[in-house]
C-alpha positions in Angstrom: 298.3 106.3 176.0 301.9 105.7 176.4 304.5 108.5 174.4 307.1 105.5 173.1 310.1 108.1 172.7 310.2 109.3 176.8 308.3 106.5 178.1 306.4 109.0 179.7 302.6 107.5 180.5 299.9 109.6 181.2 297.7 107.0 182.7 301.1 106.8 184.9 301.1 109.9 185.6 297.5 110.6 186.5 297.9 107.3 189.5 300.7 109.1 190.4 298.2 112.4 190.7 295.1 110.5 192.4 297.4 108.1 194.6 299.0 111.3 195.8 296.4 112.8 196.7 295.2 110.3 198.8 298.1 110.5 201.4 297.8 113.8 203.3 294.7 115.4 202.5 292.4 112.9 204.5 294.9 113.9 208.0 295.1 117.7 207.1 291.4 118.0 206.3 290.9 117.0 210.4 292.1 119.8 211.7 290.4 122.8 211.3 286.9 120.8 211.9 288.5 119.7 215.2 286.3 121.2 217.4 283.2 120.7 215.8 283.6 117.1 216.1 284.4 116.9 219.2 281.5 119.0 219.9 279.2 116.8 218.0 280.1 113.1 219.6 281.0 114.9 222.9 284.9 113.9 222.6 287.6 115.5 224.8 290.8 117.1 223.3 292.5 113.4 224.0 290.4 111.2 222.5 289.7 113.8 219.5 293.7 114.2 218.9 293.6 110.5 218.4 292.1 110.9 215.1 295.8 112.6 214.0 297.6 110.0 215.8 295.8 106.6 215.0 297.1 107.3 211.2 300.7 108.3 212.0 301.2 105.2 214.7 300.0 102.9 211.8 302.7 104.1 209.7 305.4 103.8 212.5 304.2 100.4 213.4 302.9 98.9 209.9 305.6 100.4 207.1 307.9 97.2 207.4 305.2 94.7 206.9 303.4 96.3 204.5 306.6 96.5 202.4 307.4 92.4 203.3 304.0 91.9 201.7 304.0 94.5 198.6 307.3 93.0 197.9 305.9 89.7 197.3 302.9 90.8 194.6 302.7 92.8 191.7 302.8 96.8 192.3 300.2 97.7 190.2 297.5 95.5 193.4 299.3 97.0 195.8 297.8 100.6 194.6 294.2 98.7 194.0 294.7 97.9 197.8 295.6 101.5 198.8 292.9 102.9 197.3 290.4 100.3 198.6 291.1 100.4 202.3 290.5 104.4 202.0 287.3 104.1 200.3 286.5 101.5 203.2 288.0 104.0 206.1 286.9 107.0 204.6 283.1 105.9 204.8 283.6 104.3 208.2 284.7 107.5 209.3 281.9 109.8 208.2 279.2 106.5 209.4 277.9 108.7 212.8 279.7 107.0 215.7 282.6 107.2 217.9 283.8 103.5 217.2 283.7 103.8 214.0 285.2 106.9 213.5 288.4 105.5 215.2 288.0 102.0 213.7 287.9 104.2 209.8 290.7 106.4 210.7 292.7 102.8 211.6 291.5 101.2 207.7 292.3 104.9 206.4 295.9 104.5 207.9 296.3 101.6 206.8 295.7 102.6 203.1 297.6 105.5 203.3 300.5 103.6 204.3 300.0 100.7 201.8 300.1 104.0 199.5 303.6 105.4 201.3 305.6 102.5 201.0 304.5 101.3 197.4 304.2 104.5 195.0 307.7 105.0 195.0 308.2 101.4 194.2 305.3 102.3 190.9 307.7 105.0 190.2 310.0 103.6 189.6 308.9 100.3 187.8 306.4 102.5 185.5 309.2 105.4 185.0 312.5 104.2 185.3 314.2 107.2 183.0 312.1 109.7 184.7 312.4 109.0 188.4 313.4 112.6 189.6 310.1 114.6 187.5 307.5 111.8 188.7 309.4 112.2 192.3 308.7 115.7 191.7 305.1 114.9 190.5 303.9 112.8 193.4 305.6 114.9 196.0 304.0 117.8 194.8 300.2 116.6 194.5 300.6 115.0 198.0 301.2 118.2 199.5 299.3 120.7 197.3 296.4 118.5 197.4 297.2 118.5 201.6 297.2 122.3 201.7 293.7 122.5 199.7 292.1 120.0 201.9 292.9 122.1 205.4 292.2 125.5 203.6 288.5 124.8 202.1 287.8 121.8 205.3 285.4 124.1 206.8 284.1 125.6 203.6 283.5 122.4 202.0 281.3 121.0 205.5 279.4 124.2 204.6 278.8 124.1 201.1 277.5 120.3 201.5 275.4 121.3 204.7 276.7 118.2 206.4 279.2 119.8 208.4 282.2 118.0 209.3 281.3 114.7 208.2 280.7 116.5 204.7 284.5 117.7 204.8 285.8 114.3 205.5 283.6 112.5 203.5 284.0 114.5 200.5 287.7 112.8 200.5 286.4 109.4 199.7 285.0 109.9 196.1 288.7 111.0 195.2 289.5 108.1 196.5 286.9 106.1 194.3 288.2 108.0 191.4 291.7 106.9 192.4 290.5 103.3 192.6 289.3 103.4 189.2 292.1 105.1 187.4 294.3 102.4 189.1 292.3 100.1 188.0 292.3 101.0 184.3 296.1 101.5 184.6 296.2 97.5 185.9 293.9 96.9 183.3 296.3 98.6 180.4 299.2 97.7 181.4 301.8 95.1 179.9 301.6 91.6 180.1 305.3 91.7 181.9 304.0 94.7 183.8 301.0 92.8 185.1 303.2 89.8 186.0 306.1 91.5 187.4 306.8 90.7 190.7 309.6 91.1 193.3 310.6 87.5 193.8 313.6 87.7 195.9 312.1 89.5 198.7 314.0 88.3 201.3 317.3 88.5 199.6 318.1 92.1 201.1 318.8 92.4 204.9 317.4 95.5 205.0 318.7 96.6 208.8 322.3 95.4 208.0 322.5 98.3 205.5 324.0 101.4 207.2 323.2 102.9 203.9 319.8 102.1 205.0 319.9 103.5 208.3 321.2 106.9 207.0 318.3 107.2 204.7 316.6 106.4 207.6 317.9 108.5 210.1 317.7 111.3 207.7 314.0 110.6 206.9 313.0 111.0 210.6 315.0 114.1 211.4 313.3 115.9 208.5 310.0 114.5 210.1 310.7 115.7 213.9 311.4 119.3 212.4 308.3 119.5 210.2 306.0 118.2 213.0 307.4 120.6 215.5 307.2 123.4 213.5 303.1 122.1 212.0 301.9 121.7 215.6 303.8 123.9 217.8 304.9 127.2 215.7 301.3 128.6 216.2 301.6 128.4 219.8 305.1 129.8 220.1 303.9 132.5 217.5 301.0 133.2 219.7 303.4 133.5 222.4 305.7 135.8 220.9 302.7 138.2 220.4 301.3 137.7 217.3 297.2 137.3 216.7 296.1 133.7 216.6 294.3 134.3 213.3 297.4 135.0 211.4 299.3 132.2 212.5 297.4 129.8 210.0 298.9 132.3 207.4 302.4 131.5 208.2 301.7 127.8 207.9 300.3 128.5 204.4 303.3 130.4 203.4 305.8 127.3 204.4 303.0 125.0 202.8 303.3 127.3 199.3 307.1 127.5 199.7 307.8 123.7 199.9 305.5 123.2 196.8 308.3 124.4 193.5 311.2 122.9 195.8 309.7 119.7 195.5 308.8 119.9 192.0 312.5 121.1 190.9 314.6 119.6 193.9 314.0 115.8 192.3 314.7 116.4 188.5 318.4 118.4 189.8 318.9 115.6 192.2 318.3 112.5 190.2 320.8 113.8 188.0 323.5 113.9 190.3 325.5 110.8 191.3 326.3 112.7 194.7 323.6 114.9 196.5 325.8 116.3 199.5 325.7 119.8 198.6 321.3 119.8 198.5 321.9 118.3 202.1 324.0 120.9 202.7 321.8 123.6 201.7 318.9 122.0 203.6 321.1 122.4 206.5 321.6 125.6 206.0 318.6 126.9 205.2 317.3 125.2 208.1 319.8 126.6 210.5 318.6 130.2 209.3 315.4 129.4 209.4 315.6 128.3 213.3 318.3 130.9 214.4 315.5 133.3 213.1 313.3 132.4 215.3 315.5 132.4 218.3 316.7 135.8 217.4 313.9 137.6 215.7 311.0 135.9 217.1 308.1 137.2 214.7 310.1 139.9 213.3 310.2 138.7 209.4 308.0 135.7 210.1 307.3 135.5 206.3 311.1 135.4 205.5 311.1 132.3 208.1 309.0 130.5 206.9 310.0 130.5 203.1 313.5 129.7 204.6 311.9 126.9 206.6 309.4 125.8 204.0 312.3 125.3 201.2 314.2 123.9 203.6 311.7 121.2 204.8 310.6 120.8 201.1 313.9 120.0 199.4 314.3 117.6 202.7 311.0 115.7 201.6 311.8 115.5 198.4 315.3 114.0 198.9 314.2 111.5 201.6 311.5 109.6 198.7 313.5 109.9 196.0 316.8 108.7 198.2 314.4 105.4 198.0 314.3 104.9 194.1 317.9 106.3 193.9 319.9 104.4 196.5 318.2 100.8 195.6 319.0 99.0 192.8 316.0 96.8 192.4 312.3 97.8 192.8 312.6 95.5 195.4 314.7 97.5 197.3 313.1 100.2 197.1 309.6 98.4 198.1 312.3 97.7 201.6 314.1 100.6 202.2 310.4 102.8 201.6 308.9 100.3 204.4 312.2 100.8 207.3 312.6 104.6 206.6 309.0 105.5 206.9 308.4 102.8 209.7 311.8 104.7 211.6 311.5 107.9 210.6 307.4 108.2 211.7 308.9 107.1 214.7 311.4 109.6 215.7 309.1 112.5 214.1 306.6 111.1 217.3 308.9 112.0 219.6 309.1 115.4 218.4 306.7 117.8 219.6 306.5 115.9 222.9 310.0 116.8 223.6 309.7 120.0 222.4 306.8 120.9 224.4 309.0 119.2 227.4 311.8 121.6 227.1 309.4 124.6 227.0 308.0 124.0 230.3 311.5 123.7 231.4 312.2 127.1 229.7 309.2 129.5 228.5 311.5 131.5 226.2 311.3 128.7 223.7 315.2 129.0 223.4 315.7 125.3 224.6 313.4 123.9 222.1 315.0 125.3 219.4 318.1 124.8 220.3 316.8 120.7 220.4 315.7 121.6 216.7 319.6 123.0 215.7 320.5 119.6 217.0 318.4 117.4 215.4 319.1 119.7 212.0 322.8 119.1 212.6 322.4 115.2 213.0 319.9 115.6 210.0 322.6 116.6 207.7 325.1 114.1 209.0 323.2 111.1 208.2 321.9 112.5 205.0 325.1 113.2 204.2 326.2 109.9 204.2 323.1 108.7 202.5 323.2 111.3 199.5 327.0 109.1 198.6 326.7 107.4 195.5 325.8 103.9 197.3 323.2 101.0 197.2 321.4 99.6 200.1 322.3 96.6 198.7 325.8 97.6 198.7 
């Protein structure tokens, strides 16, 4: 199972795959089936949005102490938990009532985020000489598998004949099949794997770190912009004249450009001891992709939104693997995964509120962009400082 010359597992790799998979596809599959829902139980566009933002607030709010616990046991159970909790949310969800459906998207949040916070922490401890390509890997799956999951949603309620609890529910037998390919990994691996724990988890002061903070700070700007841009572009494209229908094809297109930038992005990056010029391009790239849209409004949409989907890819990309790379124990990166997704879900909330804000305030969209340039430009100063070739525990 296990190639002795790379170290290269493909058990490893195939948690890595399922796990993945596991983390956006159960949000993005919501969407398009939206309506029907709230058709169905009778919900109104508040309460139905709730099933986007119960997920994303358990991040914000659980990320830290799901990273004080993980820290404390074995990796491999942390995954076996992961994968649990979304069978258990998953079903809930699809079980026929309002209260459950919330109480299922909570238990499916909280598996996500068990999963968030603890793969990169696998990555590490099962790939150590390949950090950057299973980086790569995971980032990859996550978003491919993301992308599939909102494209066939209403297809796949159709095919089953169960509508839209067929297209969410279809989403828990991958996640059985993830449960039992972590389990057999658990089940294969080393003695010393199976016993290794982080022992000294309380050893690193995780919010003294400024290195900490920047990888923070740097994970939430990258957020804010992909959130504004995922729930608001179709709006401001509508706006600016184009047909409603082809506004899902320009999400697509940034979806399908941020897929070989995070395959690629990881294995260059890892190899670097300084990553300041990839922040730099991401700045740049972002920047164009923006000013684009301030001065060519739908004009060369589909050159914008390669620009912005590299951009917002290589930005991903950095931000998990910043987690392996700036730590120096698997411990730290179990902390450091836990405070950057708890801070960065955070500032990524405040996003498309304030961005909707500053359109009331000014309908040519100019103000809310310009908010974007700024967060862009505080984006790169703070990932700038975290690309240096520094520890957390530093």
């Amino acid at each position: 199972m296990i190639h002795k010359k790379s170290g290269i597992s493909v058990l490893g790799i195939l948690v890595i795959i399922m796990v993945a998979g596991n983390l956006r596809a159960p949000i993005t599959a919501v969407g398009p089936i939206l309506s029907e829902i709230k058709t169905v139980l009778s919900l109104n566009t508040s309460e139905a949005s709730l099933l986007t933002s119960i997920p994303l607030a358990v991040f914000a709010f659980c990320s830290i102490m799901i990273s004080r616990i993980a820290g404390k046991g074995n990796i491999r159970h942390s995954l076996i938990y992961t994968c649990v909790a979304l069978v258990l949310g998953l079903a809930m969800r699809v079980y026929g009532n309002v209260t459950m459906l919330y109480i299922g998207s909570i238990v499916m949040g909280l598996g996500i985020c068990i999963g968030n916070v603890t793969t990169p922490a696998y990555i590490k401890q099962a790939f150590p000489n390949h950090i950057g390509l299973m980086t790569g890997i995971f980032s990859v799956s996550m978003n491919l598998i993301a992308a599939m999951a909102s494209g066939l949603s209403l297809s796949i309620g159709q095919w089953t004949g169960l509508g839209w609890k067929g297209s969410l529910g279809v989403w828990t037998f991958w996640s059985v099949l993830a449960l039992l390919v972590v389990l057999l990994d658990s089940f294969m691996a080393s003695p010393v794997q199976r016993a290794t724990r982080t022992k000294r988890v309380d050893s690193i002061r995780i919010f003294r770190s400024n290195q900490a903070w920047n990888i923070s700070f740097f994970m939430g700007g990258q957020s804010l912009v992909y959130y504004c841009l995922v729930a608001l572009l179709p709006v401001v494209l509508v706006d600016y004249g184009m047909p409603k229908e082809e506004t899902g094809m320009v999400l697509f297109t940034i979806q399908m450009a941020m897929l070989p930038v995070m395959f690629i992005a990881p294995v260059i990056a890892s190899k670097m001891k300084d990553q300041k010029v990839l922040i730099y391009a991401v700045g740049i790239l972002m920047f164009s992709g923006v000013g684009m849209l301030i001065l060519c409004k739908r004009t060369f949409i589909y050159i914008t939104a390669i620009l912005m989907g590299g951009a917002s890819g290589l930005a991903f990309s950095l931000a998990i693997l910043f987690f392996s790379l700036k730590s120096k124990t698997m411990e730290g990166t179990i902390k450091i995964s836990g405070m950057a997704q708890s801070v960065g879900y955070l500032i990524a909330a405040i996003g498309p509120p304030i961005f909707g804000l500053l359109y009331e305030r000014d309908p040519s969209w100019q103000s809310s962009f310009y908010f974007l340039l700024v967060t862009i430009t505080l984006m790169v100063y703070f990932g700038a400082k975290a690309a240096r070739q520094r520890f957390i525990e530093d």
